[in-house]
Each structure stands twice: as structure tokens, then as C-alpha cells.
DSSP file (Angstrom, degrees, kcal/mol; ACC not computed):
  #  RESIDUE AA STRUCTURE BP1 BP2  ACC     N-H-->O    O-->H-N    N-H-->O    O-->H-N    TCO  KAPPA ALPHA  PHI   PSI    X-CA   Y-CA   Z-CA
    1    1 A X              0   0    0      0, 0.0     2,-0.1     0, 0.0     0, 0.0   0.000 360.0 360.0 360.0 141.1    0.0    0.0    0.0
    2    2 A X        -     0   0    0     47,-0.0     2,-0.2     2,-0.0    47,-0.0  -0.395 360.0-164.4 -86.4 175.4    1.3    3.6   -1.1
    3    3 A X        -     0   0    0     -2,-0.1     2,-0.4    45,-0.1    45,-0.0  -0.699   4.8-157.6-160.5 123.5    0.4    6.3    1.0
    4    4 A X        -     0   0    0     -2,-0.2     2,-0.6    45,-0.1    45,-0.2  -0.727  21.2-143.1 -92.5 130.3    0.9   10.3   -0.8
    5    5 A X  E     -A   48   0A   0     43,-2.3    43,-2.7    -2,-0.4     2,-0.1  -0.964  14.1-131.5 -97.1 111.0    1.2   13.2    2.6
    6    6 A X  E     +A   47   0A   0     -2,-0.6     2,-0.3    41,-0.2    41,-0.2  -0.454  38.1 169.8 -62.5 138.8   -0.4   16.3    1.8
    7    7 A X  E     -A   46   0A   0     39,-3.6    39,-1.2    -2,-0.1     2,-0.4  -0.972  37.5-105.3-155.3 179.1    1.7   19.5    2.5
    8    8 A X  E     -AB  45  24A   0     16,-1.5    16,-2.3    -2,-0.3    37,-0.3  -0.918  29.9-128.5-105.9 130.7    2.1   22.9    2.2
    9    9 A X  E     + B   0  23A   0     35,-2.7    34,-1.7    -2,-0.4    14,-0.2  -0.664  29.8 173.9 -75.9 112.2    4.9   24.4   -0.3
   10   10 A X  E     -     0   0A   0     12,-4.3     2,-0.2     1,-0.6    -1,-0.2   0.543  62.4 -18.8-113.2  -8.0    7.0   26.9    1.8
   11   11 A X  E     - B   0  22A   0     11,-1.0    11,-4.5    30,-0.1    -1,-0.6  -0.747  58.1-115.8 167.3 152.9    9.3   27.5   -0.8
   12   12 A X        +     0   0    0      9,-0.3     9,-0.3    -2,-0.2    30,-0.1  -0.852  28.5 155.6-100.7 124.5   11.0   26.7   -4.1
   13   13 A X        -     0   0    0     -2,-0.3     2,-0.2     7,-0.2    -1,-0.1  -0.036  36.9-117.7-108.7-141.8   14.4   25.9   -5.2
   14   14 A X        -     0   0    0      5,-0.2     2,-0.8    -2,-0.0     5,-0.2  -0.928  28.1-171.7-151.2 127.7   16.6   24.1   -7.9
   15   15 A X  B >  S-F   18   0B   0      3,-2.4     3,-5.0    -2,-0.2    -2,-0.0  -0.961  78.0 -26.1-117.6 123.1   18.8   21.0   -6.8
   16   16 A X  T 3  S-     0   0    0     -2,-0.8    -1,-0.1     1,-0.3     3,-0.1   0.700 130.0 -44.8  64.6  30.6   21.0   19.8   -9.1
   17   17 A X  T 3  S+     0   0    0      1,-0.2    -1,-0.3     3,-0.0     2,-0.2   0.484 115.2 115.7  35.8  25.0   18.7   21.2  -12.2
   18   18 A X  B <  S-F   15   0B   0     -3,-5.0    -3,-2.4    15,-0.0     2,-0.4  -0.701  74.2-122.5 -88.6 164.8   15.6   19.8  -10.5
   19   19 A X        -     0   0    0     -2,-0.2    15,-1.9    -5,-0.2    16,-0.7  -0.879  39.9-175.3-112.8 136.2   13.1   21.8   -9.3
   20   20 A X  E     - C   0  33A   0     -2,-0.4     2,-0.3    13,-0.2    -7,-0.2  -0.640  10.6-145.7-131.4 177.9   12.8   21.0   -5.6
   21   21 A X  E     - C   0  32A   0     11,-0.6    11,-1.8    -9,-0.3     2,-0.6  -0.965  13.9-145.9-132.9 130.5   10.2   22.3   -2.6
   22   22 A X  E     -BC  11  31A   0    -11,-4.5   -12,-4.3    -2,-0.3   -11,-1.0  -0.830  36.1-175.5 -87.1 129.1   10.5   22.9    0.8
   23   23 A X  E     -BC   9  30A   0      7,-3.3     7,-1.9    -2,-0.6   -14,-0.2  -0.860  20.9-138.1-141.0 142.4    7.1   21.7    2.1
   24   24 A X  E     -BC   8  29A   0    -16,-2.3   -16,-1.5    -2,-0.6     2,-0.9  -0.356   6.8-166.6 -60.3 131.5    5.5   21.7    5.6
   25   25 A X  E >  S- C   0  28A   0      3,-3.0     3,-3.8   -18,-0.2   -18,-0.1  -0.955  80.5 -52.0-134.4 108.1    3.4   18.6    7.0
   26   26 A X  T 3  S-     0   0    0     -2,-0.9     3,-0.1     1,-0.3   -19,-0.0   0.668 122.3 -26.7  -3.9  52.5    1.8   20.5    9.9
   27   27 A X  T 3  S+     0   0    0      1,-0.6     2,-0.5     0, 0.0    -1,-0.3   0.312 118.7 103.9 120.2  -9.2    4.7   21.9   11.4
   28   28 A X  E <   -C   25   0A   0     -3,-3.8    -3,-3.0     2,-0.0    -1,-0.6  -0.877  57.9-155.9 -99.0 126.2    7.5   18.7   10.0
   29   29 A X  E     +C   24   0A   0     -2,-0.5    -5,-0.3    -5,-0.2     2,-0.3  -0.888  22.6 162.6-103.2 108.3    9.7   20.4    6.7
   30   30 A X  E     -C   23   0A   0     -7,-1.9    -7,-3.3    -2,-0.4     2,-0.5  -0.853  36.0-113.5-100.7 148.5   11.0   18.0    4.4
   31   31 A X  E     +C   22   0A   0     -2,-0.3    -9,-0.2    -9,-0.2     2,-0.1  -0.798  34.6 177.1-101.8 145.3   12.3   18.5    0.7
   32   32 A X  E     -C   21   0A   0    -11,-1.8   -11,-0.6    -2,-0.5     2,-0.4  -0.246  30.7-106.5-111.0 179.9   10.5   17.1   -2.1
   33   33 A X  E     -Cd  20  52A   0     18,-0.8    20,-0.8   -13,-0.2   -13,-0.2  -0.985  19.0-171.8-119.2 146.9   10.9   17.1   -6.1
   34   34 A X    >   +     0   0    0    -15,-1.9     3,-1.0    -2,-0.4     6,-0.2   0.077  55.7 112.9-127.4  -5.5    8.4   19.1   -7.8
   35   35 A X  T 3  S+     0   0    0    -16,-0.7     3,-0.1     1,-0.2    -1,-0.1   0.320  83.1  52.4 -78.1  19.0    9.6   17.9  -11.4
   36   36 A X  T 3  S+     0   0    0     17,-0.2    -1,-0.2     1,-0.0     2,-0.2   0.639 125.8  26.4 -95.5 -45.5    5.8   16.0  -11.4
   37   37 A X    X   +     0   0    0     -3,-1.0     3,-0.5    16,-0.1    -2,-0.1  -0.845  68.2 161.9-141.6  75.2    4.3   19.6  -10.5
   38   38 A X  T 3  S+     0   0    0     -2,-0.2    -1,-0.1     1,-0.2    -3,-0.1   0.802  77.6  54.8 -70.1 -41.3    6.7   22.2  -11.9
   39   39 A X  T 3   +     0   0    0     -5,-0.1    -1,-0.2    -3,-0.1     2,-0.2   0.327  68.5 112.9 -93.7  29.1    3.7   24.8  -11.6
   40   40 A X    <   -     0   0    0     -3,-0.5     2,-0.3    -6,-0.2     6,-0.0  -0.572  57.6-152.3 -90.9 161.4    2.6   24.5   -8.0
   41   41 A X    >   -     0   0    0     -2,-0.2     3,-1.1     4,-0.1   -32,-0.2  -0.913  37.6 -70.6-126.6 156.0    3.6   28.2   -6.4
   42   42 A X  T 3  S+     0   0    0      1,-0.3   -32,-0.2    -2,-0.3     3,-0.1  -0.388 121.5  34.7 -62.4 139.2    4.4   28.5   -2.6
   43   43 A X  T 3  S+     0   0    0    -34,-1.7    -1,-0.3     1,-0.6     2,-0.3   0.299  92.2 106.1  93.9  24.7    1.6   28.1   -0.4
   44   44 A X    <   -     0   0    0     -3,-1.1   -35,-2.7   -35,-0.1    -1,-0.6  -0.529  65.3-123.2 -91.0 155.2   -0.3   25.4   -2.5
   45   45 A X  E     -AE   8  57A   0     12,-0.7    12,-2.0   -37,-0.3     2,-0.3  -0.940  27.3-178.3-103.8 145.9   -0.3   22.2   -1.4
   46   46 A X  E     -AE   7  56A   0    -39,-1.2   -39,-3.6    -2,-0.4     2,-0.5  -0.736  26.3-111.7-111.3 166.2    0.7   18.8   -2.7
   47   47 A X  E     -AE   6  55A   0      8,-1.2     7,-7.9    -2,-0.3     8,-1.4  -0.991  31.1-165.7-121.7 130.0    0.9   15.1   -2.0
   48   48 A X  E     +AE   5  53A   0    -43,-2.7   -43,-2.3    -2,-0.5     5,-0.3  -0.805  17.0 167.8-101.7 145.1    4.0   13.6   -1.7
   49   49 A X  S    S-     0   0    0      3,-4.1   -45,-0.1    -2,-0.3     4,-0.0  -0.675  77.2  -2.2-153.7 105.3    5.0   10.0   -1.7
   50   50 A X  S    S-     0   0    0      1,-0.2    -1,-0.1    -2,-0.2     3,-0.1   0.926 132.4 -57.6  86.2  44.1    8.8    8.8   -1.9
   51   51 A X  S    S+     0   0    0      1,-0.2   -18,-0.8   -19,-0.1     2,-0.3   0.799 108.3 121.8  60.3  27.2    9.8   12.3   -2.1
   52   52 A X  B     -d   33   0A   0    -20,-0.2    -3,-4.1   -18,-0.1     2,-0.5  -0.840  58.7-136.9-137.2 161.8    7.8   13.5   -5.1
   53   53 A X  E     +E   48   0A   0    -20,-0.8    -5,-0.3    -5,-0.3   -17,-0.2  -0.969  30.3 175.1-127.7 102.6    5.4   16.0   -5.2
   54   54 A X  E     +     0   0A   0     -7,-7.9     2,-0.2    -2,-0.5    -6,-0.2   0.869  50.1   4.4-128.9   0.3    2.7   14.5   -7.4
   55   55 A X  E     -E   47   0A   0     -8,-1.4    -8,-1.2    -3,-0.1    -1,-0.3  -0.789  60.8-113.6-152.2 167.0   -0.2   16.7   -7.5
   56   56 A X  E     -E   46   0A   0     -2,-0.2   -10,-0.3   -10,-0.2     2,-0.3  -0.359  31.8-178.4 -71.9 134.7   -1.7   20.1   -6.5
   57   57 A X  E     -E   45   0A   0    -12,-2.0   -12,-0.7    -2,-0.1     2,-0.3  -0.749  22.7-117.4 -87.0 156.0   -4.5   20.3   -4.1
   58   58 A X    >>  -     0   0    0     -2,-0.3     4,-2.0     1,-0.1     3,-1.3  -0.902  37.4 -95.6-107.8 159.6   -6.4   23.1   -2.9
   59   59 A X  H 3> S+     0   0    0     -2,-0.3     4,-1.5     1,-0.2     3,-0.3   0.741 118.9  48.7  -2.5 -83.6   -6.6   24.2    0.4
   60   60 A X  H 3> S+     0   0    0      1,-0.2     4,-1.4     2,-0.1    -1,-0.2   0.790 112.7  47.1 -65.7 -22.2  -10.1   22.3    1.5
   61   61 A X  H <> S+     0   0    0     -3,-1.3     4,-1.3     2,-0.2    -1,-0.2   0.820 109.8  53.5 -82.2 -22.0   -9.0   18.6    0.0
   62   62 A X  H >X S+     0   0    0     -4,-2.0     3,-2.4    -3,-0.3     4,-2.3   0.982 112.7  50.0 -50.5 -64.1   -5.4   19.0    1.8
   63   63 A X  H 3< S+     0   0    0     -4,-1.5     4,-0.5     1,-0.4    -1,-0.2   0.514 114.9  41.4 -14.7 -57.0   -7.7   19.7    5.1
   64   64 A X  H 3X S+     0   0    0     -4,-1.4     4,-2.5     2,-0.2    -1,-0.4   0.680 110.6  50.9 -81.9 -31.7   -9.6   17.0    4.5
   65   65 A X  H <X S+     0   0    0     -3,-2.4     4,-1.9    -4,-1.3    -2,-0.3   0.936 117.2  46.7 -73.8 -51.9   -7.0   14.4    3.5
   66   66 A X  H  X S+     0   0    0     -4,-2.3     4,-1.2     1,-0.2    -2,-0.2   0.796 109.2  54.2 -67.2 -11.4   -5.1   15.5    6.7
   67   67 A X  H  > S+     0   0    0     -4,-0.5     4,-3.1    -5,-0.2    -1,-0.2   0.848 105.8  50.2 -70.1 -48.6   -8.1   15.3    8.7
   68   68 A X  H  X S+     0   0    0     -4,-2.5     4,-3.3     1,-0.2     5,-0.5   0.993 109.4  52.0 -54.8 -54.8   -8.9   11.7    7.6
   69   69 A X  H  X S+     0   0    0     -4,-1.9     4,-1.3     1,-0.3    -1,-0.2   0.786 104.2  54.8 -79.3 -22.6   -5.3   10.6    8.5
   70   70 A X  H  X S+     0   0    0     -4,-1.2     4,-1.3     2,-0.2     3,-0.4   0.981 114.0  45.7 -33.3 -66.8   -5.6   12.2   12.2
   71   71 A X  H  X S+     0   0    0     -4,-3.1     4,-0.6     1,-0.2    -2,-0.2   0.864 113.2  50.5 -42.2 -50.2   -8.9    9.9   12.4
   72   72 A X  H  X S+     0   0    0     -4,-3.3     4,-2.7     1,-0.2    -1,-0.2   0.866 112.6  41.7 -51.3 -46.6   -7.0    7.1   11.0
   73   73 A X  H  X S+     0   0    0     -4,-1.3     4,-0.8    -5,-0.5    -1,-0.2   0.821 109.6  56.9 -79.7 -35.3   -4.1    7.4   13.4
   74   74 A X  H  X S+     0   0    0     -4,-1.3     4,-1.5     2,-0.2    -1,-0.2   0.595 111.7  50.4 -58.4 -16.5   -6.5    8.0   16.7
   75   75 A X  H  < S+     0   0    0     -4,-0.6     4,-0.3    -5,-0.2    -2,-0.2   0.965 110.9  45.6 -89.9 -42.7   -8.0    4.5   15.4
   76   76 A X  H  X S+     0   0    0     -4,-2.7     4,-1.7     2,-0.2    -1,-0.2   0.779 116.8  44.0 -62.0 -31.8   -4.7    2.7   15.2
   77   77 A X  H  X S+     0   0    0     -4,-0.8     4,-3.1     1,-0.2    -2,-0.2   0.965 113.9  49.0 -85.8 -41.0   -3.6    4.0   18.5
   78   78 A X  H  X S+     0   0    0     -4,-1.5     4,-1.0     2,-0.2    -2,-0.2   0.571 112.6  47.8  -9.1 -39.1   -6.9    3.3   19.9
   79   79 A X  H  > S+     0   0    0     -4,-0.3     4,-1.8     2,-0.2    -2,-0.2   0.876 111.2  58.2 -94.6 -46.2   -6.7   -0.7   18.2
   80   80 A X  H  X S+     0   0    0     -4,-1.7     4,-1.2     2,-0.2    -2,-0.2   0.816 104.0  46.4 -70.1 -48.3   -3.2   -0.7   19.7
   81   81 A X  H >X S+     0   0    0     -4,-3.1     4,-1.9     2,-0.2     3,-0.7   0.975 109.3  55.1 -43.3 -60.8   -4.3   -0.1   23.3
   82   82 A X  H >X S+     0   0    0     -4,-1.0     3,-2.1     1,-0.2     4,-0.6   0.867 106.1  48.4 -42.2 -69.6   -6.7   -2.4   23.1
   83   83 A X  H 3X S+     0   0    0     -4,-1.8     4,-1.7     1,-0.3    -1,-0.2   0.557 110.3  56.4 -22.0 -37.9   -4.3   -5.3   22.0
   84   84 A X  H << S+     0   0    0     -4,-1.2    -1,-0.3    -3,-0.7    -2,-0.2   0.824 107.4  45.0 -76.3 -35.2   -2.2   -4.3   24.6
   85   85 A X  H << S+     0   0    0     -3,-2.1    -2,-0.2    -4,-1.9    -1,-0.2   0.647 106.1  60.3 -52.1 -39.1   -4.9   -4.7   27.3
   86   86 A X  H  < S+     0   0    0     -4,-0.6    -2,-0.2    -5,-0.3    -3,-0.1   0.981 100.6  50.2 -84.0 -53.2   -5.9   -7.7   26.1
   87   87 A X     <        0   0    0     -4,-1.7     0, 0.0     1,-0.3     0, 0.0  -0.433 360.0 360.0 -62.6-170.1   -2.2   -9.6   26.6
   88   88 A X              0   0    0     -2,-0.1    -1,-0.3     0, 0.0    -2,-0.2  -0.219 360.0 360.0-105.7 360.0   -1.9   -8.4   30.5
């Protein structure tokens, strides 16, 4: 299973003659390659996966893609407890 991180574009370079991003995942900065999405402008968002930047979102689908994966992560920690409960 893949999984793409929506983020916010905090700024654009060039590495090596790629066009690179520095991009935010709520409050984590990592740099990406942009050579999927050459036209995203700082403060757009993307999904990333494996470092690549592979396409522009707006604003309300990031939201929502980061929103789900909050839910997702409260369920897993949640699942995890349980499991843990259950051996002692």
C-alpha cells in the first residue's frame, strides 16, 4: 500500500537542475521534487510520496486528506491499546 502526505509548499528551489520544494506537513519540513508539478507556487499544497510531489491540491481537499489521517491514526492508536490490554 502507497500512502501520498499532503503539505504545504514553503518554498522553491533548484537542486542539481531539479526543481525542488521545501514543504510543511503540519509543522514537519521535508524537501521534495516538484519535477511532477513544476507549476505549484508557494503556499499550494501537494501530495507527496517517496519524495515526489505528485499533485496540486487546494486548500479544502489537503484539510480534509489531513483530517482523515488524524482519524486514521487516533483508530490505530486506539486498536493498539486495546491489543495491549488484552495480553496483560
Amino acid at each position: 500500500m502507497c500512502l501520498a502526505i499532503p503539505g504545504k509548499i514553503v518554498e522553491k528551489f533548484e537542486e542539481n537542475g531539479l526543481p525542488m520544494g521545501l514543504i510543511d506537513f503540519s509543522g514537519a519540513r521535508n524537501n521534495a521534487c516538484l519535477s511532477y508539478t513544476p507549476e505549484v507556487e508557494v503556499g499550494q499544497y501537494v501530495i507527496v510520496h517517496a519524495g515526489f510531489a505528485l499533485q496540486i491540491l487546494n486548500e479544502e481537499e489537503a484539510m480534509a486528506s489531513l483530517q482523515e489521517l488524524t482519524r486514521l491514526s487516533a483508530f490505530m492508536e486506539a486498536d493498539a491499546a486495546q491489543a495491549k490490554d488484552e495480553k496483560e
